[in-house]
N, C-alpha and C positions, 0 to 999 in steps of 0.2 A: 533243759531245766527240769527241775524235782517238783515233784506235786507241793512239797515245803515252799513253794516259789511261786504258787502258781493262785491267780486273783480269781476272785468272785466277776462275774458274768457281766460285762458291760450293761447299761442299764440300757439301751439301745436297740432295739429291732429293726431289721432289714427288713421284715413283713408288716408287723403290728403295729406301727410306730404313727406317730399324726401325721396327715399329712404332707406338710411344710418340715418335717424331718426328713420324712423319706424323700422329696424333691432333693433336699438339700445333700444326702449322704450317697445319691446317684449322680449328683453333680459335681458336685466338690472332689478333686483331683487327691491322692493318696502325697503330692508330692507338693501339694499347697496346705499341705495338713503337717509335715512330720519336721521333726526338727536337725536344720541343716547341719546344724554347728556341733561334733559329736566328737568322743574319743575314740580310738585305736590303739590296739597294741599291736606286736609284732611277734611272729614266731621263735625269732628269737630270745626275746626274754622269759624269764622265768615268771613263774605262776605268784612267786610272791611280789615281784614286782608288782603285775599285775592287782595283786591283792591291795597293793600300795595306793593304786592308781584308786580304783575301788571306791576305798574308804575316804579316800582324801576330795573325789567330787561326788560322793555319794550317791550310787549309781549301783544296781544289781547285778549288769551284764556289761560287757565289753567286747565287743567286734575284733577277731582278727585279721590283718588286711596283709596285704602281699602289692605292692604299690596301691591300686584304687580297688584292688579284686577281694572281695569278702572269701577267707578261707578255712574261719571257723566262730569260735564265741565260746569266751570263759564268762562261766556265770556264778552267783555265790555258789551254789551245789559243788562245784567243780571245784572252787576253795576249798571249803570245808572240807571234801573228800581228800585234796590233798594235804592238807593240815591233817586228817585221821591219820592214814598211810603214810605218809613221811615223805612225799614227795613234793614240796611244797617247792624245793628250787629246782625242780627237773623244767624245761625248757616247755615253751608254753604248746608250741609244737608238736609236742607227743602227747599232752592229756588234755588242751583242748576237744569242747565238740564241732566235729565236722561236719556233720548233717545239719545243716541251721536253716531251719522254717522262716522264710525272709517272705515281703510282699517286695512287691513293683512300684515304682513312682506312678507311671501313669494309668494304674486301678483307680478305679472309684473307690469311696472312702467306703462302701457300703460291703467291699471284699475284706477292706481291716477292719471293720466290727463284727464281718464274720469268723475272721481269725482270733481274734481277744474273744469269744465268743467259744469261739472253740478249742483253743487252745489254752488261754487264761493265761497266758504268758506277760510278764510286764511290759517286754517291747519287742520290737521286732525290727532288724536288719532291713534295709530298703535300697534293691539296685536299682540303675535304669536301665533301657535298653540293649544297654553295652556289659551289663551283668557287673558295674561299678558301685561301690557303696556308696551314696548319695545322702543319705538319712540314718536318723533313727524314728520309728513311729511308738508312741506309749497312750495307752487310754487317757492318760490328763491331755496329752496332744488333743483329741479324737475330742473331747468334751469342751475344753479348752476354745476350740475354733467353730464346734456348730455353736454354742452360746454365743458367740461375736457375728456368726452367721446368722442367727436367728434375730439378732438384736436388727439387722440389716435389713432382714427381710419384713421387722416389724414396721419398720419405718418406710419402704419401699410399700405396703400394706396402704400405710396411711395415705399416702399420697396419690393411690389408686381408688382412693374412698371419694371420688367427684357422683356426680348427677347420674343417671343411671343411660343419658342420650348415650354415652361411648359406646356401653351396651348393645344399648338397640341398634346400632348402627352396623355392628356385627353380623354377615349373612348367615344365617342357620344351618347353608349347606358349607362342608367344607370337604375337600379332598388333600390327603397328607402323605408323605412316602420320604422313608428315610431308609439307608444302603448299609449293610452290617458287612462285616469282613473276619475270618477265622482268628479267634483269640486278638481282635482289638479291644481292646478291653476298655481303652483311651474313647470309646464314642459307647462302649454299654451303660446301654439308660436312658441317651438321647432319644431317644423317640416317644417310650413311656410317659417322659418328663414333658415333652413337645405337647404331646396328646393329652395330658390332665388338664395344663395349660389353656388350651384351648378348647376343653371341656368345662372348665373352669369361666371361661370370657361369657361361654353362652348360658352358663348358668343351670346349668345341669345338676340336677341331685345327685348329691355327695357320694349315696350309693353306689349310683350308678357309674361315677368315675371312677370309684373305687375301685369293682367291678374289673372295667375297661384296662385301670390300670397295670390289674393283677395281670390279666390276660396278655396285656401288650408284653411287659417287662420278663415275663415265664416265655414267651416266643422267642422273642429277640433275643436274651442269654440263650435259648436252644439255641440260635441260629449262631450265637458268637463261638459257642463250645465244642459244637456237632455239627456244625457243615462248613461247606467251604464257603460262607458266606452266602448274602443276598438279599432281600428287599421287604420292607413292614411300609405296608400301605394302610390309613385307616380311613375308614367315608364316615364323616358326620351328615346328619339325616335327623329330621325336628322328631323320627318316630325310632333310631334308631341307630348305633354305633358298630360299624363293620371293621375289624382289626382280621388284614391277610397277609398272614408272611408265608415267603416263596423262600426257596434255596433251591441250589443249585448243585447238590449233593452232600453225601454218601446216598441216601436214601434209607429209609427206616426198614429190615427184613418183617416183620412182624407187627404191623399194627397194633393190632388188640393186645398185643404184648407190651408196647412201649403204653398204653394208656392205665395200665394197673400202677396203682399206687407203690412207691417202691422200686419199679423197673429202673435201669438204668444201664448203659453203656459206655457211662464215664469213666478214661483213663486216671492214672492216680494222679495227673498235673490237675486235669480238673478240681479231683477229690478234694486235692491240699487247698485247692481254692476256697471250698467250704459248699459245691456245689454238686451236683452229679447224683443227690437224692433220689432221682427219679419221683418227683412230682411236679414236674413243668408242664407235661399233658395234661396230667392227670388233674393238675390245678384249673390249665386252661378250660381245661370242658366241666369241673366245676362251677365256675362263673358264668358260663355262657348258656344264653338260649338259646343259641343257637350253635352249635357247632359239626364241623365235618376236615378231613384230612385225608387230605391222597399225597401217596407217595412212591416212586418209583426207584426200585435199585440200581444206582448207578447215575440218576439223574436229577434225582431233586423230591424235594418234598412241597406241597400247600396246605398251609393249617386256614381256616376260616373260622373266626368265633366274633359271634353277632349277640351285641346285646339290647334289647327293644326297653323303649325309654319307660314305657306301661309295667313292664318286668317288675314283680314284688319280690322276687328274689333275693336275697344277699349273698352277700359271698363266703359264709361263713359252710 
């Protein structure tokens, strides 16, 4: 798609956002969000057909498929270019685009607002794990479905508004541990989302979960992206919040290298994701007062970031 095609910045943040957004945009599945019911063309046809199709459901882009396989995407640019050039009935096959920036169904929705984000594209191709066109995703999607979510969660709100005994009844101490696995993408977030949750029950300053949360959700994607998976334990403590994830390799060569803002050793799968920044350390030991990392090559890495309930700190 041409910069002519290309939209203003979802209004949506993956960081900054309240937080009952961002619960919601780490939870909610890419393929509960996008829409099932879509068109297709086919290689064979020509671009004006195409052009036909177009105009007639009113629609920017069109997927082209090969039985259920996405194998490229005529978009208006690609009209129009053929309508300048004169090749409007040449076979869609040969001036379609090939390379087509697609997300996954089972992403969290918080990688397609990183992609409309980054990309500003109107929609985006959606395979599942068999690399089958399934969807289409468009930011009315994306907007569309947290306003119905958020309507849910107002009302699930109110019915948690009883006596404050539930509360109290809650022990102070708690011990938590959730299993991460290379590129599952289908469980990143869980554990962030667990741990507000129940930073949330005992009634903790907003800050401070805030805090917690940055730290936990920046480990956990490290550990989805960069290792072969492994383990986010966090201790709740009336004086304190301990978040330790373990892996179980590559292992980090350079420390002090991977904690500078910026660093990063993310391949381009990552990239395309919207991710590989290199400020996931660098985030984590921001927030934290306490933090430390050992890591060995070849066997695994431990991040530890501790945040004391007394901490004036923020996390900005």
């Amino acid at each position: 798609m041409s910069e002519t095609e290309k939209l203003d910045d979802i209004p949506i943040s993956t960081v900054d956002s309240p937080s009952v957004v961002l619960e919601l945009i780490h939870q909610l599945k890419i393929k509960e969000v996008m829409t099932s019911a879509f068109i297709s063309g086919e290689k064979t046809q020509t671009m004006r057909h195409i052009q036909a199709i177009m105009r007639e459901n009113k629609v920017s882009g069109i997927p082209i498929t090969e039985g259920k396989k996405l194998v490229g995407l005529v978009s208006t640019e690609d009209i129009i270019n053929a309508l300048d050039k004169g090749y409007i009935d040449a076979p869609v096959g040969e001036r379609m685009t090939k390379n087509v920036v697609h997300l996954q169904d089972d992403m969290p929705l918080s990688f397609a607002i990183s992609y409309l984000n980054k990309y500003r594209y109107g929609r985006f191709p959606v395979l599942n794990k068999d690399n089958e066109l399934v969807g289409i995703l468009t930011s009315t999607d994306v907007i569309r479905n947290l306003l119905i979510e958020m309507n849910h969660e107002v009302l699930r709100l109110e019915k948690l508004q009883k006596s404050t005994e539930d509360t109290n009844n809650i022990s102070a101490y708690s011990e938590m541990e959730f299993t991460t696995a290379h590129y599952d993408f289908e469980l990143a977030g869980k554990a962030s989302t667990e741990i507000k949750k129940a930073l949330k029950q005992r009634n903790y300053d907003p800050k401070l979960i805030r805090r917690v949360a940055i730290a936990c959700y920046e480990l956990e994607i490290n550990q989805v992206v960069h290792s072969n998976g492994g383990v986010m334990r966090c201790s709740i403590m009336p004086d304190k919040v301990t978040i330790t994830a373990t892996d179980t390799g590559p292992g980090i060569e350079d420390v002090n290298q991977a904690l500078k803002e910026g660093y990063s050793t993310a391949n381009e799968y990552v990239r395309s994701l919207g991710f590989g920044a290199g400020m996931g350390l660098a985030n984590t030991k921001r927030v934290s007062d306490d933090f430390s990392i050992n890591s060995t090559l070849g066997k695994g890495t431990t991040v530890r970031s501790v945040v004391f309930v007394s901490s004036t700190k923020d996390e900005t």
